[in-house]
N, CA, C and O of each residue as an XYZ file, in Angstrom:
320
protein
N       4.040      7.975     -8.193
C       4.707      7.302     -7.119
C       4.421      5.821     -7.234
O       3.373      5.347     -7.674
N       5.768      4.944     -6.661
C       5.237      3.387     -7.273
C       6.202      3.169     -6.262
O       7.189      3.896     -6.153
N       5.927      2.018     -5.365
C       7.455      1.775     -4.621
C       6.750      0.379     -3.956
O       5.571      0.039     -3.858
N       7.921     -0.221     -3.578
C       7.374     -1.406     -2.578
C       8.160     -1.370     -1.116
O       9.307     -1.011     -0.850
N       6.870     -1.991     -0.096
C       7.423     -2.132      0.888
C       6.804     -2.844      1.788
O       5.651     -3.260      1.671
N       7.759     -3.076      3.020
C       7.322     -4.033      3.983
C       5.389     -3.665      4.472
O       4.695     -2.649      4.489
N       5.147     -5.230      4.820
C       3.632     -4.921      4.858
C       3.164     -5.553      6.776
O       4.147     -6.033      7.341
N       2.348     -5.549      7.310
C       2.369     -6.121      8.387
C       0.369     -6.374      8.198
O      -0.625     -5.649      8.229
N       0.698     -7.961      7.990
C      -0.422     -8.059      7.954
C      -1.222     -8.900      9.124
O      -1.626    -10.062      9.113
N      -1.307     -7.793     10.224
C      -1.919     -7.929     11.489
C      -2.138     -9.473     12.053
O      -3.166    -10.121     12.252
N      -0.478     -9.843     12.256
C       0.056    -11.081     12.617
C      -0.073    -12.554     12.179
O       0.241    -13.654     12.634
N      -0.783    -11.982     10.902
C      -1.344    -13.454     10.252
C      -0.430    -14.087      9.370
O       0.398    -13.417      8.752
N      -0.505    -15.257      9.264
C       0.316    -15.784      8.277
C      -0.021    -15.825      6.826
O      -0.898    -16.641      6.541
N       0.452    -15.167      5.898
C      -0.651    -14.911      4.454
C       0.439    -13.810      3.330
O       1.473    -13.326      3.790
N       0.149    -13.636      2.356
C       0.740    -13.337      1.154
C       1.223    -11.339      1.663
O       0.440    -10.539      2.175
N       2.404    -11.127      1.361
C       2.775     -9.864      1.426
C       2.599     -9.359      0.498
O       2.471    -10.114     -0.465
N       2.488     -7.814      0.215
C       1.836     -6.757     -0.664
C       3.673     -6.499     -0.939
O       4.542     -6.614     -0.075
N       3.864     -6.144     -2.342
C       4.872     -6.192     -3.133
C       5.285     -4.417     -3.485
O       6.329     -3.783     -3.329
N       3.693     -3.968     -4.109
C       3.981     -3.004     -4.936
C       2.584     -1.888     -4.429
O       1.396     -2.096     -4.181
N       3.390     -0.754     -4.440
C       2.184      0.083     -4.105
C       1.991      1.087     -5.166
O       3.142      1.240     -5.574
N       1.246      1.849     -5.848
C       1.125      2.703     -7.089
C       0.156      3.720     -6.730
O      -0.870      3.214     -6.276
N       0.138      5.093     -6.787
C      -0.427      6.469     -7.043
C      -0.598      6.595     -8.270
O       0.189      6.127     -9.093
N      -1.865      7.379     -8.633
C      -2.148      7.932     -9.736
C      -0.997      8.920    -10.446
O      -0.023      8.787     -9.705
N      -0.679      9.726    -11.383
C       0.853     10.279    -11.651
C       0.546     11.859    -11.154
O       1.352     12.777    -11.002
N      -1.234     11.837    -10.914
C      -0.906     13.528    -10.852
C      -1.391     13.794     -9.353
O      -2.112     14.743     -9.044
N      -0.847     12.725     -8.360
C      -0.751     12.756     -6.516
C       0.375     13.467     -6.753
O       1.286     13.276     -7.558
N       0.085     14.823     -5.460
C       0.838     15.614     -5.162
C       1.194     14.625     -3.460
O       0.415     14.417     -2.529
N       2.685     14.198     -3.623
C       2.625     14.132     -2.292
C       3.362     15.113     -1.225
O       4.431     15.715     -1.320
N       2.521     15.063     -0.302
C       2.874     16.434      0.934
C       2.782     15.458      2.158
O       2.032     14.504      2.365
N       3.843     16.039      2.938
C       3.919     15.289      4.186
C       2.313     15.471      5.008
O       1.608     16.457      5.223
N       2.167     14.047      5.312
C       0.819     13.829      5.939
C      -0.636     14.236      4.794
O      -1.675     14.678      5.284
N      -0.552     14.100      3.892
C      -1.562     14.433      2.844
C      -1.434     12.652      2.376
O      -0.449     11.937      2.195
N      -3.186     12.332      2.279
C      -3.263     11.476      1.772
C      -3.791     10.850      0.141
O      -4.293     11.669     -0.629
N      -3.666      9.623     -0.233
C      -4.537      9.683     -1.614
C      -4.955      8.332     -1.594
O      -4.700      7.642     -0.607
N      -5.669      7.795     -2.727
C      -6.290      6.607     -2.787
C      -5.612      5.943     -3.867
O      -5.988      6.198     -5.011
N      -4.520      5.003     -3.653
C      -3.956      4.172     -4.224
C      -4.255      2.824     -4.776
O      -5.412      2.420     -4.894
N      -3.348      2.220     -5.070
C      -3.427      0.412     -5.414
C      -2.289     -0.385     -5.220
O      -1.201      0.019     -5.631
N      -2.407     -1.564     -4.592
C      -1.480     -2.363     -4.371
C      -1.742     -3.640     -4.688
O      -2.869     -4.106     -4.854
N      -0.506     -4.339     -4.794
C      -0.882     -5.384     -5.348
C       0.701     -6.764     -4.587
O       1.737     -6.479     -3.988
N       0.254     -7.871     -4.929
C       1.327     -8.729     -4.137
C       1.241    -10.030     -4.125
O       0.379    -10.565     -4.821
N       2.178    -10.857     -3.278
C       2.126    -12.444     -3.680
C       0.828    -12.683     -3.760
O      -0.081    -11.966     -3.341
N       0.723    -14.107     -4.525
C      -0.906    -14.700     -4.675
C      -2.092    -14.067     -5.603
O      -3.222    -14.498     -5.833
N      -1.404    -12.848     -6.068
C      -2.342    -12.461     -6.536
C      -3.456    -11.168     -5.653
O      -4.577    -10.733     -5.918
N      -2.445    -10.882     -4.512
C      -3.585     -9.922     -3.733
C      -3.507     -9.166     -4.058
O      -2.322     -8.836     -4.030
N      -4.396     -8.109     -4.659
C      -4.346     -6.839     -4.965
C      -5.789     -5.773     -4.463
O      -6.673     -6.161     -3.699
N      -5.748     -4.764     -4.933
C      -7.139     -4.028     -4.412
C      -6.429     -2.379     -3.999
O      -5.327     -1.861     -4.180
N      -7.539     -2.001     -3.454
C      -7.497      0.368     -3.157
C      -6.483     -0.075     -1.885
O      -6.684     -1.239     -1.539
N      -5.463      0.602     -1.141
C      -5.222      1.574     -0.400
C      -5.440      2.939     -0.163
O      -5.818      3.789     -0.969
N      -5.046      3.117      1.530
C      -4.685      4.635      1.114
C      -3.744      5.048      2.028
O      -3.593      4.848      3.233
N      -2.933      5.887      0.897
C      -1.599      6.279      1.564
C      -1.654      7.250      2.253
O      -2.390      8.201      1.990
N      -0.792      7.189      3.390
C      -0.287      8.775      3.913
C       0.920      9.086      3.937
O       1.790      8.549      4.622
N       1.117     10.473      2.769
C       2.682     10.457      2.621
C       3.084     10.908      4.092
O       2.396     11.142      5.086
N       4.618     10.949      3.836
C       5.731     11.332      5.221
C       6.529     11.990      4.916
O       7.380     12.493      5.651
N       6.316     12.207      2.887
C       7.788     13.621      2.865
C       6.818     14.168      1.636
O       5.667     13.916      1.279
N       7.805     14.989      1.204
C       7.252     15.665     -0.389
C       7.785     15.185     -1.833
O       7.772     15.677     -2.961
N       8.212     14.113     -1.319
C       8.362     13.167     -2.749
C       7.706     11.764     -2.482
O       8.275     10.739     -2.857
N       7.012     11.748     -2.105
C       6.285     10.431     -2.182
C       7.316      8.787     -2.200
O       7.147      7.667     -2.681
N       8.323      9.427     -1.436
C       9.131      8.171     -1.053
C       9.012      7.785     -0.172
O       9.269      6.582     -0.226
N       8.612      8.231      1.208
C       8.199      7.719      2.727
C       6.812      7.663      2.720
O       6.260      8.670      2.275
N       6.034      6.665      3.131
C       4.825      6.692      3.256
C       4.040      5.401      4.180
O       4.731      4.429      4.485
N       2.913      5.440      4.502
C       2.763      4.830      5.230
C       0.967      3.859      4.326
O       0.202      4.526      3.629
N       0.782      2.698      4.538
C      -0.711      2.799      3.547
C      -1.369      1.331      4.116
O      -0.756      0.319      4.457
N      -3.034      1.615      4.094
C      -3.933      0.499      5.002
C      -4.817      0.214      4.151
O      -5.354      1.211      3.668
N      -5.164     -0.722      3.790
C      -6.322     -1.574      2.712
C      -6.642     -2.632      3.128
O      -6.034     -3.109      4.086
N      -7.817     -3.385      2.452
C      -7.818     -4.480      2.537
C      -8.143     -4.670      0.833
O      -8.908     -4.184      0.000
N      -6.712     -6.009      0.909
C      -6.989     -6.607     -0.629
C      -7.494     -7.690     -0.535
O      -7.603     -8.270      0.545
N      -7.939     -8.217     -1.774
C      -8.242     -9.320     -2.052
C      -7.800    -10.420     -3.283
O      -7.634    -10.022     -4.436
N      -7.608    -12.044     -2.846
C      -7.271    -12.861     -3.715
C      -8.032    -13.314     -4.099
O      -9.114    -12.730     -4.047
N      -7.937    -14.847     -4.825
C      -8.328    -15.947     -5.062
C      -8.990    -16.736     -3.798
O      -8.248    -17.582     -3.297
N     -10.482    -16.557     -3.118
C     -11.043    -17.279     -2.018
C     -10.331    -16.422     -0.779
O     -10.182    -16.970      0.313
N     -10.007    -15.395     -0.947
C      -9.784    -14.203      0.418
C      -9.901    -12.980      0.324
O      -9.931    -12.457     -0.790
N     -10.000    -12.187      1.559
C      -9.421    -10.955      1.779
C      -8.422    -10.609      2.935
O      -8.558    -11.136      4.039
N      -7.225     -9.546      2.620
C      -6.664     -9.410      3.769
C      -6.269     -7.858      3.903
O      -5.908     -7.056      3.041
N      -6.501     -7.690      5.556
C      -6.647     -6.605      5.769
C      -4.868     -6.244      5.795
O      -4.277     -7.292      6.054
N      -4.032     -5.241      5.629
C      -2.928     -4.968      4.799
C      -2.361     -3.086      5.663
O      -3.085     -2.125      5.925
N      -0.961     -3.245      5.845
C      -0.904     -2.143      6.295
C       0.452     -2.041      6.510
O       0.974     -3.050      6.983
N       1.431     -0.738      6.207
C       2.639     -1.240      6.173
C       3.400      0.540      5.442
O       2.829      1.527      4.978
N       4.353      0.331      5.588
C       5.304      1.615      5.785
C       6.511      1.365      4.033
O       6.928      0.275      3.642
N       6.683      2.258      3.586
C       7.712      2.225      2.624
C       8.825      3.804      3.197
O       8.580      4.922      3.648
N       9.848      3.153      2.895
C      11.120      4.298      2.939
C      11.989      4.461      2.072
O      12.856      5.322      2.219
């Protein structure tokens, strides 16, 4: 699973998360979670973790905190 999507990063003004990626052998099941990676403008990247919303790992929902160059940001946000 690899997809991008909107991110809401708890009203701050700062770099959006682009791309989200699963390992290839995540089974996704609605409401089953896994430990992902994301990555996005600036250079933020770092673990999530997703919680799928269907059984193809196209709806999902995922909360991390990444980190850049002189930051971290806490990260959270929905793909469809």
């Amino acid at each position: 699973m690899s997809g991008s999507g909107g991110s809401s990063l708890g009203g701050s003004q700062g770099p959006k998360v682009t791309d989200v990626s699963c390992p290839a052998d995540i089974k996704p099941a609605p409401a089953a979670t896994a430990k992902c990676k994301a990555s996005g403008q600036e250079g933020l990247a770092g673990p999530v973790t997703v919680t799928f919303q269907d059984d193809q790992g196209q709806a999902y929902k995922y909360k991390g905190k990444l980190k850049a160059s002189g930051f971290t940001q806490t990260v959270s946000g929905t793909a469809r």
